[in-house]
PyMOL Python script that loads the backbone (N, CA, C, O; Angstrom):
from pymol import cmd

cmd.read_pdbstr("""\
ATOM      1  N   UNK A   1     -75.399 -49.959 -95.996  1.00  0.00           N
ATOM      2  CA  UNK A   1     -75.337 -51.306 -95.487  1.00  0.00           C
ATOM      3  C   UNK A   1     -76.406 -52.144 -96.188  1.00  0.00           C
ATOM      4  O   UNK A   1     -77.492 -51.588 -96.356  1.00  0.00           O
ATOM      5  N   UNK A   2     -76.276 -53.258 -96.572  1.00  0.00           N
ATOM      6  CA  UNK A   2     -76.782 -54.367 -96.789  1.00  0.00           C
ATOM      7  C   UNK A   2     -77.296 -55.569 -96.429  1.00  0.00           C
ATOM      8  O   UNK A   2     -76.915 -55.588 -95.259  1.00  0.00           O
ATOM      9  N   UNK A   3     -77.785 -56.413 -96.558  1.00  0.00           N
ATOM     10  CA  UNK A   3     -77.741 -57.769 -95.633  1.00  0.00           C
ATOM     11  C   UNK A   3     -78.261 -58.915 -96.511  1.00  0.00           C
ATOM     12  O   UNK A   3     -79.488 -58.933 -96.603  1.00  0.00           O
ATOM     13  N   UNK A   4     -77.492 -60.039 -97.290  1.00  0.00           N
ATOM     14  CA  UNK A   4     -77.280 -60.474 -98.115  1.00  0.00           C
ATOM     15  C   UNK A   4     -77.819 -62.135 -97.805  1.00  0.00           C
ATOM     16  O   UNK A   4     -77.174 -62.863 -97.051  1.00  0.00           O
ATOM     17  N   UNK A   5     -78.906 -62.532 -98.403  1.00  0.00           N
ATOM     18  CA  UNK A   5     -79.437 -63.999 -97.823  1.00  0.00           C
ATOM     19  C   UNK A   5     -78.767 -64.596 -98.689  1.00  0.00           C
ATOM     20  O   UNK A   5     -78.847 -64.371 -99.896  1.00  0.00           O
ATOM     21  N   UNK A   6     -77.743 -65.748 -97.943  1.00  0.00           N
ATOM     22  CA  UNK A   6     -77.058 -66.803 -98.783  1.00  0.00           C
ATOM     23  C   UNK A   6     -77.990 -67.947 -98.509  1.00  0.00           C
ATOM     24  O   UNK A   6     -78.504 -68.301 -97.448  1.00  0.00           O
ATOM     25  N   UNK A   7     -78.089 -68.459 -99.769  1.00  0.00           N
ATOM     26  CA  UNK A   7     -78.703 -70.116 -99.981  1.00  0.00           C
ATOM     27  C   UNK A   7     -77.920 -70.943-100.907  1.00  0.00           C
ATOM     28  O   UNK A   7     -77.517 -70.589-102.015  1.00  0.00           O
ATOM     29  N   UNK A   8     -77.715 -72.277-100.244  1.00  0.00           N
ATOM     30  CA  UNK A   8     -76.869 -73.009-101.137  1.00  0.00           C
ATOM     31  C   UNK A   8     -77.498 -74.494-101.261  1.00  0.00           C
ATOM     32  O   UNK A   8     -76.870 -75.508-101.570  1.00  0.00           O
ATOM     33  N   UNK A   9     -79.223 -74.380-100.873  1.00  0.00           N
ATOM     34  CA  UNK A   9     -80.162 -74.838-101.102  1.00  0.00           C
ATOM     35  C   UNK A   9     -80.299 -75.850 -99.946  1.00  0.00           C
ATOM     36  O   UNK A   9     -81.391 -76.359 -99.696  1.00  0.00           O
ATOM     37  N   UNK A  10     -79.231 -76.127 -99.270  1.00  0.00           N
ATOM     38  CA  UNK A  10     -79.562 -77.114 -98.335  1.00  0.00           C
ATOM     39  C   UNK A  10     -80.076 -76.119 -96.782  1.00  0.00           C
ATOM     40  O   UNK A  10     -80.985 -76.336 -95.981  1.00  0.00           O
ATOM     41  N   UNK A  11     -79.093 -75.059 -96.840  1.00  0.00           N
ATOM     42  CA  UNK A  11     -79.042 -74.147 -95.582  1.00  0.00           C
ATOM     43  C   UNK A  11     -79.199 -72.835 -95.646  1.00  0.00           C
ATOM     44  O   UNK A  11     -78.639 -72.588 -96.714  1.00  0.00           O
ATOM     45  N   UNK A  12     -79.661 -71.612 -95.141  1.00  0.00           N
ATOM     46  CA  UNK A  12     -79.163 -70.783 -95.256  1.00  0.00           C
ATOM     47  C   UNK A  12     -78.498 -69.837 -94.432  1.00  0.00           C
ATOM     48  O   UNK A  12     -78.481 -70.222 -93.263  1.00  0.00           O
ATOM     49  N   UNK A  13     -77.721 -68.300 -94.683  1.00  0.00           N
ATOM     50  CA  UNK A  13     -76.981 -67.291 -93.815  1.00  0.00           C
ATOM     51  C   UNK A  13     -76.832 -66.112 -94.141  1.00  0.00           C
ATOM     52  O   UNK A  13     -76.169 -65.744 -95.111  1.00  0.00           O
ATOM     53  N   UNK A  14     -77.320 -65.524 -93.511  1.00  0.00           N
ATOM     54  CA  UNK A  14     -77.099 -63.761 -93.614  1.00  0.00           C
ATOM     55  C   UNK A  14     -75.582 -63.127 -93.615  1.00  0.00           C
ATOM     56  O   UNK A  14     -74.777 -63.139 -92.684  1.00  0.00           O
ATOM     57  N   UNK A  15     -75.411 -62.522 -95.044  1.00  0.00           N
ATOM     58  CA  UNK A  15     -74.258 -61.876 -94.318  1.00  0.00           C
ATOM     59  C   UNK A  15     -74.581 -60.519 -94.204  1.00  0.00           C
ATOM     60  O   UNK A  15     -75.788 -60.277 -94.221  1.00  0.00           O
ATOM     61  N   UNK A  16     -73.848 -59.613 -94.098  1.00  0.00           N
ATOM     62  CA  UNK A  16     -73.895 -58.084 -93.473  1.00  0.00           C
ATOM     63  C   UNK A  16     -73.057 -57.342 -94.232  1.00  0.00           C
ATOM     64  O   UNK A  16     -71.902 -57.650 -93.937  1.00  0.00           O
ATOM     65  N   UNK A  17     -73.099 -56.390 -95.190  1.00  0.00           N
ATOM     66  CA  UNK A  17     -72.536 -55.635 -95.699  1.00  0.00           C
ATOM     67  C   UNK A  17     -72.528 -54.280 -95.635  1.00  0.00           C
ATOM     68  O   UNK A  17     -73.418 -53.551 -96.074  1.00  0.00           O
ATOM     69  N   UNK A  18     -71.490 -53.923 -95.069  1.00  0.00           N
ATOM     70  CA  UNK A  18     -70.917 -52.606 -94.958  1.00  0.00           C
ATOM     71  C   UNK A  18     -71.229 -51.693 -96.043  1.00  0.00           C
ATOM     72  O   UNK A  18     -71.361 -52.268 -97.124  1.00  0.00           O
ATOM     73  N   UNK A  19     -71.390 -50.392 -96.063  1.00  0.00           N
ATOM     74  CA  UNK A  19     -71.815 -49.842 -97.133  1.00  0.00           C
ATOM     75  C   UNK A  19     -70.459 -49.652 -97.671  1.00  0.00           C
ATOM     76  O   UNK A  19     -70.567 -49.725 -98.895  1.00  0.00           O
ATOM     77  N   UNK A  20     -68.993 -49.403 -97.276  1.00  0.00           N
ATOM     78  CA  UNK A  20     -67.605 -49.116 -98.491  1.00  0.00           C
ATOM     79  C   UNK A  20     -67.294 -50.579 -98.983  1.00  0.00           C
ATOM     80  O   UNK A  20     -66.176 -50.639 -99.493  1.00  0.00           O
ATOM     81  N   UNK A  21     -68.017 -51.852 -98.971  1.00  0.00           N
ATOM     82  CA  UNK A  21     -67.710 -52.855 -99.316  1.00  0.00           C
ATOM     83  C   UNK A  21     -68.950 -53.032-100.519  1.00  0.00           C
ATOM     84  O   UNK A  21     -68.891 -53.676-101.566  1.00  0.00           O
ATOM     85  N   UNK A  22     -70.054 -52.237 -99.980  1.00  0.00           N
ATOM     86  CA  UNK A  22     -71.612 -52.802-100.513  1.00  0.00           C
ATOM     87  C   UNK A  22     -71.200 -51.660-102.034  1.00  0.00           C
ATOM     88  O   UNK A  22     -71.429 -52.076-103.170  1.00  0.00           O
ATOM     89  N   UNK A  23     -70.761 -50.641-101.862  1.00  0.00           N
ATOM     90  CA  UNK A  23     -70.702 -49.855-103.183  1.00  0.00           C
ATOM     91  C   UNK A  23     -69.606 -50.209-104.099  1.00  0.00           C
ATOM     92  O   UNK A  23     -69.636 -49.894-105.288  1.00  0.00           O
ATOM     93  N   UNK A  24     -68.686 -50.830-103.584  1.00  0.00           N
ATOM     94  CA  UNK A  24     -67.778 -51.609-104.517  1.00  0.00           C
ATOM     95  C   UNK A  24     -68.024 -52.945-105.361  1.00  0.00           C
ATOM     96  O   UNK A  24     -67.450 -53.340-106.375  1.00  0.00           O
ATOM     97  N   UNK A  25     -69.382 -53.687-104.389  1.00  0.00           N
ATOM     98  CA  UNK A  25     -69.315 -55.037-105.084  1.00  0.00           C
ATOM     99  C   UNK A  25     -71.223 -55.155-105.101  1.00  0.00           C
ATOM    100  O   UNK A  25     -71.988 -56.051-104.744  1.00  0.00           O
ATOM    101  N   UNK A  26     -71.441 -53.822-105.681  1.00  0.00           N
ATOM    102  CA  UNK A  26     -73.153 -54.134-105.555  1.00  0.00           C
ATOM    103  C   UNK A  26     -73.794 -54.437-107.158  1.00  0.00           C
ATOM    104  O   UNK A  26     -74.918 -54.790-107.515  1.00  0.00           O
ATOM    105  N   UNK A  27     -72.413 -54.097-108.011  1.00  0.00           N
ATOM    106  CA  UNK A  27     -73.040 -54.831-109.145  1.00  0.00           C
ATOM    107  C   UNK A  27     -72.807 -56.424-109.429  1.00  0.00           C
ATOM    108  O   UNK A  27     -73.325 -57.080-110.333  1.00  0.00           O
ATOM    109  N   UNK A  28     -72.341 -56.657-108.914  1.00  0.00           N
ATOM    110  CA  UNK A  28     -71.717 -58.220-108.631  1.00  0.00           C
ATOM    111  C   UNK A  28     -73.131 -59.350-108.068  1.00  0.00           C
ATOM    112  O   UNK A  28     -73.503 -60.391-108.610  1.00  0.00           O
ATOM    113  N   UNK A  29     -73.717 -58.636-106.740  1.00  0.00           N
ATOM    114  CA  UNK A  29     -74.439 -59.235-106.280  1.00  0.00           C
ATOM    115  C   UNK A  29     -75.541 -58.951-107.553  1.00  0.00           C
ATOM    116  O   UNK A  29     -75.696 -57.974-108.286  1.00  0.00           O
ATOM    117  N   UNK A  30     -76.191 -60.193-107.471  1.00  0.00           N
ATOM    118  CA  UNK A  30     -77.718 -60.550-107.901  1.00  0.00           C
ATOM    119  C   UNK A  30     -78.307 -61.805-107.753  1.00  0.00           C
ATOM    120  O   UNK A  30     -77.540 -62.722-107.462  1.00  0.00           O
ATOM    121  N   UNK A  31     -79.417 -62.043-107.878  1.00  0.00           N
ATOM    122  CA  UNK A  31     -79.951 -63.445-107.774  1.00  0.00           C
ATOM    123  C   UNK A  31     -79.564 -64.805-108.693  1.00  0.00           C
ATOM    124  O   UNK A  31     -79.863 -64.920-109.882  1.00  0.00           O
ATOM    125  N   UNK A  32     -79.071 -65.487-108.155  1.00  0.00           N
ATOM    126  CA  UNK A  32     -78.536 -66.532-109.082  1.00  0.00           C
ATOM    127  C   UNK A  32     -77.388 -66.382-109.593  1.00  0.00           C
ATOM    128  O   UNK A  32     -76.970 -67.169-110.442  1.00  0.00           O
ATOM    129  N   UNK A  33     -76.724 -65.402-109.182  1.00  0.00           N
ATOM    130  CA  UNK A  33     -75.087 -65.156-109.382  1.00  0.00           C
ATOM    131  C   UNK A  33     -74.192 -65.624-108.406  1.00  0.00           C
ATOM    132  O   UNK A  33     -73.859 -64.872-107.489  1.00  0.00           O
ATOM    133  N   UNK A  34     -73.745 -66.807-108.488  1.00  0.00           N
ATOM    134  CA  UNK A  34     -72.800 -67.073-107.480  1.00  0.00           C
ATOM    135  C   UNK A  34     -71.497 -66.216-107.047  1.00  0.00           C
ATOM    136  O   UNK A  34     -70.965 -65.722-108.041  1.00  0.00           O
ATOM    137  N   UNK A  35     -70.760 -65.867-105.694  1.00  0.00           N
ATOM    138  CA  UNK A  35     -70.328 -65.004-105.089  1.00  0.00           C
ATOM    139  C   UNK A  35     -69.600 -65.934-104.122  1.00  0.00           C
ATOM    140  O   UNK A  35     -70.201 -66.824-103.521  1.00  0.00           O
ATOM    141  N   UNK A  36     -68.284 -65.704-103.984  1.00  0.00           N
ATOM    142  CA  UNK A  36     -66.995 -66.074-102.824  1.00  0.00           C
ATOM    143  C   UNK A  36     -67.308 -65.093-102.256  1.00  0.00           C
ATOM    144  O   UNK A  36     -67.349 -64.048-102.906  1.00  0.00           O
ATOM    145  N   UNK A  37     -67.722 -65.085-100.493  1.00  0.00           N
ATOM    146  CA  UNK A  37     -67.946 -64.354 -99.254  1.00  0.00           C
ATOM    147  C   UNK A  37     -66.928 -64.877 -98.176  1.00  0.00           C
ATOM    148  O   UNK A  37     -66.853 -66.036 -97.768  1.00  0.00           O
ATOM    149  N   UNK A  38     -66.203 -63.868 -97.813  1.00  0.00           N
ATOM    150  CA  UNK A  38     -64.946 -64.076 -96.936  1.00  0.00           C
ATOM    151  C   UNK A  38     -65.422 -62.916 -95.927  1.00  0.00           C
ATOM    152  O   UNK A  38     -65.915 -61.849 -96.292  1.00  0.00           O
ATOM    153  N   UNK A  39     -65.145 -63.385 -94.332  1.00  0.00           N
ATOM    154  CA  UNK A  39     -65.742 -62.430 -93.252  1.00  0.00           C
ATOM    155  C   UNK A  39     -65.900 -63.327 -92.203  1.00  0.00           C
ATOM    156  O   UNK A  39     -65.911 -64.558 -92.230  1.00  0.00           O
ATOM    157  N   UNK A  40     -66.015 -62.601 -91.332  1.00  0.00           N
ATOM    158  CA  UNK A  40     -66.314 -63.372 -89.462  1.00  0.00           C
ATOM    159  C   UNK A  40     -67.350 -63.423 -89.534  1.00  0.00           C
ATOM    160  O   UNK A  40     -68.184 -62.648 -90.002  1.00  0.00           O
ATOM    161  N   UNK A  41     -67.446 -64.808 -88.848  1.00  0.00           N
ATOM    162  CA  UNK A  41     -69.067 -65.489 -88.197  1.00  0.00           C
ATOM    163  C   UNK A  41     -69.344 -64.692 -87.111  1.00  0.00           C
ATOM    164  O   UNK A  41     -68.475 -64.187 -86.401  1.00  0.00           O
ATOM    165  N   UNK A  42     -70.788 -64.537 -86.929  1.00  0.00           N
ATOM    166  CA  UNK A  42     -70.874 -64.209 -85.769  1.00  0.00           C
ATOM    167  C   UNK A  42     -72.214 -65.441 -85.104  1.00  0.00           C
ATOM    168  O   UNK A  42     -73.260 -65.712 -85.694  1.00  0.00           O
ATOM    169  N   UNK A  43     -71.903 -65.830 -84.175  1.00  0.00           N
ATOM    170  CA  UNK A  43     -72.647 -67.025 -83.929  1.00  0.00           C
ATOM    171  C   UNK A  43     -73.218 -66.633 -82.594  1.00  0.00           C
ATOM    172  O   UNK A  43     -72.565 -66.630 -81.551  1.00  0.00           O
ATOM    173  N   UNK A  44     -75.163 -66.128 -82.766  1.00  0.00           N
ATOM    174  CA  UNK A  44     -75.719 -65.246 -81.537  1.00  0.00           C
ATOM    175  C   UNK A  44     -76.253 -67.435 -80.762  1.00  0.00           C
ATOM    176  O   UNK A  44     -77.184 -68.008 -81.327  1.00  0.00           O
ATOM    177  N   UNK A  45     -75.622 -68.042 -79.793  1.00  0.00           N
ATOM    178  CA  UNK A  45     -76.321 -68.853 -79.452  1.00  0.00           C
ATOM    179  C   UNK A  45     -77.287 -68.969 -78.596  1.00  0.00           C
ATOM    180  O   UNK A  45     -77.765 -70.084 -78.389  1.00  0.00           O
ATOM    181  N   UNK A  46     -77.656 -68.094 -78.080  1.00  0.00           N
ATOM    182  CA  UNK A  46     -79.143 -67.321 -77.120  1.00  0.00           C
ATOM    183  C   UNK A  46     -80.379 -67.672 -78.215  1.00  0.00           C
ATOM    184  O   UNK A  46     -81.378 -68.316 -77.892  1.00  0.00           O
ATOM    185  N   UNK A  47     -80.156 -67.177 -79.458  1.00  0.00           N
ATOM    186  CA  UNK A  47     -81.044 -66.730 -80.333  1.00  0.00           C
ATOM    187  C   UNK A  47     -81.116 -67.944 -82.116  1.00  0.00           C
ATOM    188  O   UNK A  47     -81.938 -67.928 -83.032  1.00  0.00           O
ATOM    189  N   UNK A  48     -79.945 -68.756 -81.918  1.00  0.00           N
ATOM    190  CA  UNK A  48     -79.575 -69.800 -82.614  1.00  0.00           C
ATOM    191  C   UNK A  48     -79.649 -69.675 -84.077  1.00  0.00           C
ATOM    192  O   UNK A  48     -80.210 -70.237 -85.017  1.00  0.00           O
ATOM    193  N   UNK A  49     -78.577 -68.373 -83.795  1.00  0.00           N
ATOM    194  CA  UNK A  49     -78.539 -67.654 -85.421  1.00  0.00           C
ATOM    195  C   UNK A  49     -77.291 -67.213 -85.755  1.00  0.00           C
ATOM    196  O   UNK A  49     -76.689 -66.532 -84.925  1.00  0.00           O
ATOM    197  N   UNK A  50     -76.600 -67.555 -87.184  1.00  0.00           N
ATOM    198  CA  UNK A  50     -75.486 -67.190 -87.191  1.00  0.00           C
ATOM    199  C   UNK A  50     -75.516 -66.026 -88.164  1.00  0.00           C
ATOM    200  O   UNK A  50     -76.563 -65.821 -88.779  1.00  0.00           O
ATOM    201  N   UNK A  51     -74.413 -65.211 -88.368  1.00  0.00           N
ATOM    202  CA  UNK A  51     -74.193 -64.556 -89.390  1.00  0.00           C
ATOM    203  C   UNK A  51     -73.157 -63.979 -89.818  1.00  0.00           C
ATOM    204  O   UNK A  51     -72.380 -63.780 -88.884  1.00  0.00           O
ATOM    205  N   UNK A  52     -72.731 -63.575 -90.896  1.00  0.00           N
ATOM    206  CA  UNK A  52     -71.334 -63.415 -91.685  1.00  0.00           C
ATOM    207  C   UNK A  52     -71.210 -61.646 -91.724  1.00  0.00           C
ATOM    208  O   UNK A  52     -71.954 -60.965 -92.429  1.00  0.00           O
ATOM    209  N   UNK A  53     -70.300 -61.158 -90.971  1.00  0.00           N
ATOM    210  CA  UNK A  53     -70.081 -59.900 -91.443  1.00  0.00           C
ATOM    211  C   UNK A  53     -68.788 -59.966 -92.696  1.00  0.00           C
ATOM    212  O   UNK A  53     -67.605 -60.293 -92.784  1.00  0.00           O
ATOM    213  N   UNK A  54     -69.722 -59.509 -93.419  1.00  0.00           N
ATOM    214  CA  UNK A  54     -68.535 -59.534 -95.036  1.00  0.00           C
ATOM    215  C   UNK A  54     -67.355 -58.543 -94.407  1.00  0.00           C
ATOM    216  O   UNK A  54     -67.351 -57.626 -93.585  1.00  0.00           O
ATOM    217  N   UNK A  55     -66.380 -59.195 -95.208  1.00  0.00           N
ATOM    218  CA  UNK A  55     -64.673 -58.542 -95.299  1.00  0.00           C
ATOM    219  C   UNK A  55     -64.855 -58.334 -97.399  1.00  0.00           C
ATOM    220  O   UNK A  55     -64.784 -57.227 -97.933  1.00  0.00           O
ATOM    221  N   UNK A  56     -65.012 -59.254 -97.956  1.00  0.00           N
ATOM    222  CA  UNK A  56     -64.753 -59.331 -99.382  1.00  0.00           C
ATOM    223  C   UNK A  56     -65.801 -60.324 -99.480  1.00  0.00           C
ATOM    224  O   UNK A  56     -66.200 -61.207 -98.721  1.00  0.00           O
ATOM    225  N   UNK A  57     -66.281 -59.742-101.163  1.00  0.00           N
ATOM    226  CA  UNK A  57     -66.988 -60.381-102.446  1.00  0.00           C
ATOM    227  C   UNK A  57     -66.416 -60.246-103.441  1.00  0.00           C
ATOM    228  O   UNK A  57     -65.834 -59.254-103.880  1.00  0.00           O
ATOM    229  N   UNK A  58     -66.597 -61.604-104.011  1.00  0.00           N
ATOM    230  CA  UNK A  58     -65.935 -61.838-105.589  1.00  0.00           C
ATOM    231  C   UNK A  58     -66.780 -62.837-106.297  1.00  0.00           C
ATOM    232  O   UNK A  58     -66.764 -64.020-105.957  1.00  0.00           O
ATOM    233  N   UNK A  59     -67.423 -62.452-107.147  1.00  0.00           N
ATOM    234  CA  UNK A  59     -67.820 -63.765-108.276  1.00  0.00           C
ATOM    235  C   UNK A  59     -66.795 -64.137-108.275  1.00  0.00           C
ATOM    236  O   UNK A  59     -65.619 -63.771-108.275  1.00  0.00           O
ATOM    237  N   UNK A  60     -67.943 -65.684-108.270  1.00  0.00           N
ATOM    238  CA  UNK A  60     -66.859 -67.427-108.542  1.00  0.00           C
ATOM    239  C   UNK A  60     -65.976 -67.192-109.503  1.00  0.00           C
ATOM    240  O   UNK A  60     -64.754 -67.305-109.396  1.00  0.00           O
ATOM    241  N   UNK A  61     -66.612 -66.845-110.501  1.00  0.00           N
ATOM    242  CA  UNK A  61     -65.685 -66.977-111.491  1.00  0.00           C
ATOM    243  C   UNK A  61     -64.125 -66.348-111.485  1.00  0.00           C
ATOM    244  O   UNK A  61     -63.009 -66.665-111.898  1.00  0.00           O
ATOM    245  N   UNK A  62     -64.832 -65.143-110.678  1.00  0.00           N
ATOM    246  CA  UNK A  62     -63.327 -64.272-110.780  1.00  0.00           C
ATOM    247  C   UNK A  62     -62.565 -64.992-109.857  1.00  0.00           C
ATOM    248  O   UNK A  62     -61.338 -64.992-109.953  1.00  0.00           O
ATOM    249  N   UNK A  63     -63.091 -65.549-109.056  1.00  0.00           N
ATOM    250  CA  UNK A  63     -62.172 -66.128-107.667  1.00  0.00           C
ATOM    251  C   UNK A  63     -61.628 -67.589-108.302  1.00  0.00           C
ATOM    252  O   UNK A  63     -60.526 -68.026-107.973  1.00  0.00           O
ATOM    253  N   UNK A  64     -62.365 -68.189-109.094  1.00  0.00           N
ATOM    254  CA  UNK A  64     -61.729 -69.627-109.894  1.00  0.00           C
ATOM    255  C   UNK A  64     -60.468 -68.838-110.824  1.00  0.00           C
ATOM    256  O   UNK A  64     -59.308 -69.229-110.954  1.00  0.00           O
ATOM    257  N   UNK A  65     -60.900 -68.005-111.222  1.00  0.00           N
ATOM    258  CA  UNK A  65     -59.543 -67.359-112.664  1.00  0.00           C
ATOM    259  C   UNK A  65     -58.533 -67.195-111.856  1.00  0.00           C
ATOM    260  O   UNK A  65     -57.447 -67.422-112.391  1.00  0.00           O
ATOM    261  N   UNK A  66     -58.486 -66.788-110.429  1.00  0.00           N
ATOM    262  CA  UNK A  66     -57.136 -66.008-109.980  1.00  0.00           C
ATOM    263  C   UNK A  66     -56.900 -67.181-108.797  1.00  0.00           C
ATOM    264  O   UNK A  66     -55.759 -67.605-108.610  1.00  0.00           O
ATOM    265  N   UNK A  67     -57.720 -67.543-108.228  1.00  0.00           N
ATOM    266  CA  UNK A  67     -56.562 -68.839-107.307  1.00  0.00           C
ATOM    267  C   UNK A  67     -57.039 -70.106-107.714  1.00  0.00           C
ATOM    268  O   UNK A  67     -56.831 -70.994-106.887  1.00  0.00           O
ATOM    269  N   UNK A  68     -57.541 -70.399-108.611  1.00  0.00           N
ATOM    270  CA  UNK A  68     -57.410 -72.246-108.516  1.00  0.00           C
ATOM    271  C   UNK A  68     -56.604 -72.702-109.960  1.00  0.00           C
ATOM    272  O   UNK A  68     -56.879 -72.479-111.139  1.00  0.00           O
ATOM    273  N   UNK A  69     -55.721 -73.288-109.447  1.00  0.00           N
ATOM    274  CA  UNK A  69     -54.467 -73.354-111.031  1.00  0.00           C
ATOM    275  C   UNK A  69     -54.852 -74.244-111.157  1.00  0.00           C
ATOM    276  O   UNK A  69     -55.305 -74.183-112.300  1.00  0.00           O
ATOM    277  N   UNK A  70     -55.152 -75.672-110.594  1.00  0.00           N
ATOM    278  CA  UNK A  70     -55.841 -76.960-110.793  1.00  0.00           C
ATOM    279  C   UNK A  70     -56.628 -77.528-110.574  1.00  0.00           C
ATOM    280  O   UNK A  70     -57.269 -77.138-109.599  1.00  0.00           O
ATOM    281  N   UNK A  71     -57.196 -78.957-111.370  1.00  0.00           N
ATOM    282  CA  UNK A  71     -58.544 -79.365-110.577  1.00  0.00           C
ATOM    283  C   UNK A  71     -58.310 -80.691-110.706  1.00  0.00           C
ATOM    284  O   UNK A  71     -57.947 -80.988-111.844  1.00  0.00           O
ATOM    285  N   UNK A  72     -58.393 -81.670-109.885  1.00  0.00           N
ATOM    286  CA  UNK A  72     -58.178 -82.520-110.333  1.00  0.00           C
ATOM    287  C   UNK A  72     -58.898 -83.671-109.367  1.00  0.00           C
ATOM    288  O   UNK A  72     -58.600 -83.796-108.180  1.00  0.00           O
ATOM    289  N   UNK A  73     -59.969 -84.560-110.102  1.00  0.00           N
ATOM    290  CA  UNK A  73     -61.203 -85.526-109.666  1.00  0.00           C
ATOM    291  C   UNK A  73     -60.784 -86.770-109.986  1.00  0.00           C
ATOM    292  O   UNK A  73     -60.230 -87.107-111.033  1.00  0.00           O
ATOM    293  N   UNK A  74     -61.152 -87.658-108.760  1.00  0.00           N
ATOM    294  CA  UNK A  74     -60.411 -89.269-108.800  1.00  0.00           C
ATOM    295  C   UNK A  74     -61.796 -89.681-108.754  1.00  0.00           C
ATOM    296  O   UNK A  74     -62.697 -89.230-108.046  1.00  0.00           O
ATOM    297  N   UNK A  75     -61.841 -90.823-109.820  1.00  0.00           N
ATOM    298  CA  UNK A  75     -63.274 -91.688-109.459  1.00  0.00           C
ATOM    299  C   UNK A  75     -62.792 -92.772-109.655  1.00  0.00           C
ATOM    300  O   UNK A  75     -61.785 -93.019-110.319  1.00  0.00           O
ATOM    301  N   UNK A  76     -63.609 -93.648-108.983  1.00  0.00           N
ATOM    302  CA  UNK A  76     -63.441 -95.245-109.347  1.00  0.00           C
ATOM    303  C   UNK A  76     -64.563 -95.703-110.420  1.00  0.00           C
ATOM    304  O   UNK A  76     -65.705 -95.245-110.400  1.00  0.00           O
ATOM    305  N   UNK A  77     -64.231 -96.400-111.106  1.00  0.00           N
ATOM    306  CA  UNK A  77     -64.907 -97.430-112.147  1.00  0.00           C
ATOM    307  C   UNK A  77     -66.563 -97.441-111.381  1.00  0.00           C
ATOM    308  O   UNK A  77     -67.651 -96.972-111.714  1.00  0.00           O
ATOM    309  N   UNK A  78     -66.205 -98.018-110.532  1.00  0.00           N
ATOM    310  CA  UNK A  78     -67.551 -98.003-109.461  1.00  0.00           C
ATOM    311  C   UNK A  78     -68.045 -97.175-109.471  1.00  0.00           C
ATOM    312  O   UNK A  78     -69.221 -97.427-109.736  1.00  0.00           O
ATOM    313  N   UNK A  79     -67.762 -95.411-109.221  1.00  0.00           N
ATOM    314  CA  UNK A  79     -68.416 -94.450-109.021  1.00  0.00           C
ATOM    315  C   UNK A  79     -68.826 -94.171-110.298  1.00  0.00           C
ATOM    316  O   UNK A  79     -69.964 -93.703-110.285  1.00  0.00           O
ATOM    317  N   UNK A  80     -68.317 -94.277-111.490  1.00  0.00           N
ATOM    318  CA  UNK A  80     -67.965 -93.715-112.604  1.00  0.00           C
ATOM    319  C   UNK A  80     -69.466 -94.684-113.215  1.00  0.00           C
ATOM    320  O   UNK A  80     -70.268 -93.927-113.761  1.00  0.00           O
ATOM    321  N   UNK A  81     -69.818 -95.835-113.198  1.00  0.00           N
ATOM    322  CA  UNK A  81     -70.844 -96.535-113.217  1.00  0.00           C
ATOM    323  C   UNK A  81     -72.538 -95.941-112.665  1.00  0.00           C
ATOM    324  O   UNK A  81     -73.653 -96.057-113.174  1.00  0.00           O
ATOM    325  N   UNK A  82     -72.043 -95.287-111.400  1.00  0.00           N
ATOM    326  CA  UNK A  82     -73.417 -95.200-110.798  1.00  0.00           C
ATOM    327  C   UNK A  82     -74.078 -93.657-111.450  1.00  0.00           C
ATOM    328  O   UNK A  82     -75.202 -93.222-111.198  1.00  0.00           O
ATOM    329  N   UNK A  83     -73.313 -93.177-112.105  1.00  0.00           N
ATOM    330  CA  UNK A  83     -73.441 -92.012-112.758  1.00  0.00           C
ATOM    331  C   UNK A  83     -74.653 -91.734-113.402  1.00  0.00           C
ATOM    332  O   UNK A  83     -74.801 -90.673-114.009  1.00  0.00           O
TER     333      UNK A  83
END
""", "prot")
cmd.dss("prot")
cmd.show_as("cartoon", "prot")
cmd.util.cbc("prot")
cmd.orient("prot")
């Protein structure tokens, strides 16, 4: 088992990794490697702490290659200005 501090700089969350999940995807994890985490919240509100028991990990990347077929960003002139 594992227990994995997510930061996405504004917030952070613990997730929880199982050890038949943690030996499949422990070369994946590292610092500064971004990671798609899919799993139930668990939300203790006594104690005002949440946390993610992992189901699946996938680098971004691998998770951008296999489900996102498109991308597509609307700006206005306006936004496109304040740049």
């Amino acid at each position: 088992m594992a227990i994995l501090q997510i930061d996405d700089s504004h917030d952070r969350i613990e997730a929880v990794i199982f050890s038949d999940l943690y030996d499949s995807v422990k070369n994946v994890i590292s610092i500064d490697n971004s990671v798609i985490v899919e799993g139930e919240v668990n939300v203790d509100t006594y104690n005002d702490y949440t946390r993610v028991n992992a189901l699946l990990i996938e680098p971004l990347t691998q998770y951008v290659n296999n489900n996102i077929k498109s991308l597509s960003v609307d700006l206005s002139y306006r936004e496109l200005s304040q740049l």
